[in-house]
C-alpha positions as CSV (number, residue, x, y, z in Angstrom):
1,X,0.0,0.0,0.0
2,X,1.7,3.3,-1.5
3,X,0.6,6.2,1.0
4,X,3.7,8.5,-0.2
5,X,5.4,9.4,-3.5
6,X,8.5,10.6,-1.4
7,X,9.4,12.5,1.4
8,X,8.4,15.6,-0.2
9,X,5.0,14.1,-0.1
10,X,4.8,12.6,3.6
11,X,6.3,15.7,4.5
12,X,3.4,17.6,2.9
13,X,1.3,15.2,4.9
14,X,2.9,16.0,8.0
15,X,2.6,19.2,7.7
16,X,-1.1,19.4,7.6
17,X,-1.0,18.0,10.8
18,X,2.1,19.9,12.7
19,X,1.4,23.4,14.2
20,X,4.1,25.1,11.4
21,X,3.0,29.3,13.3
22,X,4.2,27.8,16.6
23,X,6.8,25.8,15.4
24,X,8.3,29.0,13.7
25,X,7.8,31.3,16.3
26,X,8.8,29.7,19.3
27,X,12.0,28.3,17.1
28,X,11.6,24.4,17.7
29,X,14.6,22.0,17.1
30,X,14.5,19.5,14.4
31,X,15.8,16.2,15.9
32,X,15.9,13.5,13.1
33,X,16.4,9.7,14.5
34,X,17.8,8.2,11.4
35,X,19.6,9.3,8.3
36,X,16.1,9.3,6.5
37,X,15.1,11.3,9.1
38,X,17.5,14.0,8.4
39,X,16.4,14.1,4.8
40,X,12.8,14.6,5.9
41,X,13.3,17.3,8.6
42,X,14.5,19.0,5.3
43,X,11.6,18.5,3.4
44,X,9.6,19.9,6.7
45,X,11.9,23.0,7.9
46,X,11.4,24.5,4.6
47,X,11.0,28.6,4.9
48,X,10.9,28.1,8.5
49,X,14.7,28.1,9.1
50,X,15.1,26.1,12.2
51,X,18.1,24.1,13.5
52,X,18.3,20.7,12.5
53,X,21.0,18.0,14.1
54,X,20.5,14.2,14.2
55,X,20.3,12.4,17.4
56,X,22.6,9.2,16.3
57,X,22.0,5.6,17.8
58,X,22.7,2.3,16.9
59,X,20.9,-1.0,17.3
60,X,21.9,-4.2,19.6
61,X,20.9,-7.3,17.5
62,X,20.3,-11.0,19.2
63,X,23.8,-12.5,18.9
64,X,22.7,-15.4,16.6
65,X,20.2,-13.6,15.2
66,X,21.4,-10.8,13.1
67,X,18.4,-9.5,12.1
68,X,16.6,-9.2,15.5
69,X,16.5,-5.8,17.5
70,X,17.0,-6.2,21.2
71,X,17.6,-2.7,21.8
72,X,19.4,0.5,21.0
73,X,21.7,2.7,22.3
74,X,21.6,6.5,21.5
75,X,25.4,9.0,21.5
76,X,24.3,9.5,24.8
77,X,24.7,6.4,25.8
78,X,20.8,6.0,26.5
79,X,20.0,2.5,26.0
80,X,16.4,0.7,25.4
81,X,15.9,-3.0,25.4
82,X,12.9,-5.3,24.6
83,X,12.6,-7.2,27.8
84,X,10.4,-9.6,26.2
85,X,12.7,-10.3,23.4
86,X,15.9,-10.6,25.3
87,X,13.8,-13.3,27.9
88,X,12.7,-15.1,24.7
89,X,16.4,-15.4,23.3
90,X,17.1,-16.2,26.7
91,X,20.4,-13.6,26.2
92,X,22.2,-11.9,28.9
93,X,21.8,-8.4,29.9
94,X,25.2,-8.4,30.3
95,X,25.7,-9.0,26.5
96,X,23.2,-6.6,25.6
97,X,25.0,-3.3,27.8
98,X,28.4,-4.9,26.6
99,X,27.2,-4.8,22.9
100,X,25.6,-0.8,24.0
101,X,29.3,0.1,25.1
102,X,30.9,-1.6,21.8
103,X,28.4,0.4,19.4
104,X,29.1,3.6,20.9
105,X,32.8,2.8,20.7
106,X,32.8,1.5,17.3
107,X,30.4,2.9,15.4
108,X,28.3,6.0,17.0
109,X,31.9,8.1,18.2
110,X,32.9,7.6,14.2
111,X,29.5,9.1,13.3
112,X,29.6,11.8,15.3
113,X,32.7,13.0,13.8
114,X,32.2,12.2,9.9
115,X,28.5,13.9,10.2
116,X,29.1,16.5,13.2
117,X,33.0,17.2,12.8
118,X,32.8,15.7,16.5
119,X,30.6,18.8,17.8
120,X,27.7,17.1,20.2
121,X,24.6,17.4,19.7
122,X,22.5,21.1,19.8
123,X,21.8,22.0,23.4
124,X,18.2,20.7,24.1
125,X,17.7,22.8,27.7
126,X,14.7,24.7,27.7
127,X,14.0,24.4,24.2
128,X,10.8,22.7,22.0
129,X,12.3,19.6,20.4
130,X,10.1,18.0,17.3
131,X,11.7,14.1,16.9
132,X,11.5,13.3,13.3
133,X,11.3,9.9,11.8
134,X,10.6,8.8,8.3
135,X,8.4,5.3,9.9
136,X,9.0,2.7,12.4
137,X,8.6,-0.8,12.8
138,X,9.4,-1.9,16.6
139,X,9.8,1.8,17.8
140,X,12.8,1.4,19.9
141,X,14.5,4.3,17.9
142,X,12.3,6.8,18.7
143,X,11.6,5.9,21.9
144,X,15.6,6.0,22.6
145,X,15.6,9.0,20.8
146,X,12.8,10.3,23.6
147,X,14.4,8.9,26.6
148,X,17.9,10.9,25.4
149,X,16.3,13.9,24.6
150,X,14.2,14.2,28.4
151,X,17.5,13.5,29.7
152,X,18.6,17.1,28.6
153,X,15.9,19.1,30.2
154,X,13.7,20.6,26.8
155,X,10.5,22.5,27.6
156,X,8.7,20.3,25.5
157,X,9.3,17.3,23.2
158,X,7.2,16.2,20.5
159,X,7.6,13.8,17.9
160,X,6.1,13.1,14.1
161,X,6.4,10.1,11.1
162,X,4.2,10.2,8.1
163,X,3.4,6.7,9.5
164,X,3.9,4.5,12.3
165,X,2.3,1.3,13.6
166,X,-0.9,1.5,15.7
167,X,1.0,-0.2,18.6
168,X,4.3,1.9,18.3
169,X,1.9,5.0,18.1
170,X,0.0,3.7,21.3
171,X,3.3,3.2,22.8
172,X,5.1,6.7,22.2
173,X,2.1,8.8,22.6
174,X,2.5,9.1,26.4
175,X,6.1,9.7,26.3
176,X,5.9,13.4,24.7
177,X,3.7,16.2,24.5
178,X,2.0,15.5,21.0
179,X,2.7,12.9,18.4
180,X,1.7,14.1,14.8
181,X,1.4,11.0,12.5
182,X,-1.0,11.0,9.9
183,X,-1.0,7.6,9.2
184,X,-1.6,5.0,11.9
185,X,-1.9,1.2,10.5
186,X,-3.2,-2.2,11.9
187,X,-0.8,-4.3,9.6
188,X,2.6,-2.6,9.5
189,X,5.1,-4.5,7.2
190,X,8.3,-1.9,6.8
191,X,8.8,1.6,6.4
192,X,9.7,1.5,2.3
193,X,7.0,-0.7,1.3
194,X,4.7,2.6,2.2
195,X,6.4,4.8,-0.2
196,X,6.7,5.0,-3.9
197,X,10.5,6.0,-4.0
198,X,13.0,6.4,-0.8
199,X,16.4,7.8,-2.1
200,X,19.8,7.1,-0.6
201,X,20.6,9.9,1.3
202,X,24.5,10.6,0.8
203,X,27.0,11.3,3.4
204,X,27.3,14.8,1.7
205,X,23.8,15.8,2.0
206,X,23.5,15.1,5.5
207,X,27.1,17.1,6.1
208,X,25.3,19.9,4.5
209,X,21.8,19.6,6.1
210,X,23.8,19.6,9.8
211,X,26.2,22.7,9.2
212,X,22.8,24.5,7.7
């Protein structure tokens, strides 16, 4: 089921739904939670000028299951897990923080300094943050993404995706303020299967998107 062309066009959608006078005035931050994310708080900020900056993360996968998400750990070094999953692999916590630590090591410090030139992320204190995520399947990336940002003291957090799962929308709704998703679906398969085209975003574009 096609519900978007492209970004531009769930953009467009979200944007019907997202209170753009408010957002302007009271200068929210754009927090995208992926690199699709970034490409789509783009499509979103258009006249309105406001600061973007990616909140990075990385999944913790089942050890013999590679394509299992246990949890995910955010630059922060914020960390989510699915209890139920972890029970039903019948894995260790202690694998799962030690995986958290070797992400952030590995992966999520090399991020931050090819996309950020090592800068951290925007100061969040006192500020309206608007989370920004393309879809989601299990949700742990956005609710990561929620549990970093409340750790640095905003005055309000909100969060938006052009479509999410009805159980990932009931589960994030009480975590912010207001979540803006115009499409809320029974029978989520994955993200790209709801949109007609999903380009690569490139390494340059997000480099340039961030330093905007």
């Amino acid at each position: 089921m096609i519900l978007f062309e492209d970004r531009k066009a769930a953009a467009s959608a979200l944007k019907e739904l997202l209170p753009l006078a408010q957002m302007q005035r009271e200068s929210w931050i754009l927090i995208a939670v992926s690199e699709g994310g970034v490409a789509l708080c783009q499509e979103l900020n258009g006249r309105m000028k406001l600061k973007i900056d990616w909140l990075m993360g990385e999944s913790i996968m089942a050890p013999h299951n590679p394509q299992c998400e246990l949890g995910r750990v955010s630059e922060m070094e914020e960390i989510v897990i699915n209890d139920d999953l972890v029970k039903a692999f019948g894995v260790q916590y202690d694998y799962v923080y030690g995986e958290a630590r070797r992400k952030h090591e590995e992966r999520i410090l090399s991020k931050i300094y090819h996309y950020r030139k090592g800068r951290p992320l925007t100061s969040l204190r006192g500020k309206n943050v608007l989370l920004v995520d393309q879809g989601s399947e299990s949700g742990l990336k956005l609710i990561c993404a929620i549990k970093t940002v409340l750790s640095r003291s905003p005055d309000a957090l909100f969060a938006c995706a052009p479509v999410l799962p009805k159980e990932v929308y009931a589960a994030i709704e009480p975590l912010c303020d207001a979540l803006f998703c115009p499409h809320v679906l029974e029978d989520y398969i994955e993200t790209s299967c709801y949109y007609s085209q999903l380009e690569d975003v490139s390494d340059e574009m997000i480099i340039k998107i961030l330093g905007e």
